[in-house]
C-alpha positions in Angstrom: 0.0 0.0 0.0 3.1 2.5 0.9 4.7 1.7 -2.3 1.6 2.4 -4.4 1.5 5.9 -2.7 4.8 6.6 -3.1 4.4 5.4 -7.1 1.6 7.9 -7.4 3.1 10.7 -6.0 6.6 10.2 -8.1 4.5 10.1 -11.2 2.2 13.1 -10.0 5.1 15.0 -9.7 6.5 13.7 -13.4 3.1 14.8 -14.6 3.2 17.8 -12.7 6.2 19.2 -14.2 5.3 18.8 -17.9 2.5 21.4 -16.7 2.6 24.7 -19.2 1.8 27.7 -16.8 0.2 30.7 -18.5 2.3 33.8 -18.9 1.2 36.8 -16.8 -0.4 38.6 -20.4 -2.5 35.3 -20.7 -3.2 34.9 -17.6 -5.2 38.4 -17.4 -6.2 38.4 -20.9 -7.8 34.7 -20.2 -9.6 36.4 -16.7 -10.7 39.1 -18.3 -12.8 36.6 -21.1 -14.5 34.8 -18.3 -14.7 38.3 -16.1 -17.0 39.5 -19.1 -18.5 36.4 -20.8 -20.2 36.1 -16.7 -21.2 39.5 -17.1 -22.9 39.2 -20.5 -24.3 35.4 -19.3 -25.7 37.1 -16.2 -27.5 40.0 -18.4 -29.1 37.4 -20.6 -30.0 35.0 -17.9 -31.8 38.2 -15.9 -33.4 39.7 -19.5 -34.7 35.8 -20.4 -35.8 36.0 -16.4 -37.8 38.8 -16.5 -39.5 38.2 -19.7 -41.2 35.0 -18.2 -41.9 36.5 -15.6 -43.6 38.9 -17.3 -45.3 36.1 -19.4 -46.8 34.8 -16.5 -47.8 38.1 -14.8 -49.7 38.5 -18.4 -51.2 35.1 -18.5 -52.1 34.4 -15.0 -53.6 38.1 -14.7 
């Protein structure tokens, strides 16, 4: 059981190191993409909201 652990953790650290980290210019060019495609995401989901709910106040009276 040790030795499987200890296998894991060698080869998480192999894998580990092959890892590509973002520069700092993609880094904040990449935050700033899902910074505003939440923002836009959160105005459609509250536009599409409030037209049901409008729908309904309309139908139900």
């Amino acid at each position: 059981m040790l030795e499987k652990l200890k296998t894991f953790l060698k080869e998480s650290y192999q894998e580990f190191k092959k890892v590509r980290w973002p520069t700092r210019e993609e880094l904040i060019g990449l935050t700033i993409a899902v910074v505003v495609s939440s923002i836009l995401l959160l105005i459609f989901v509250g536009v599409v909201d409030r037209l049901f709910f409008l729908l309904v106040k309309f139908v139900l009276g």
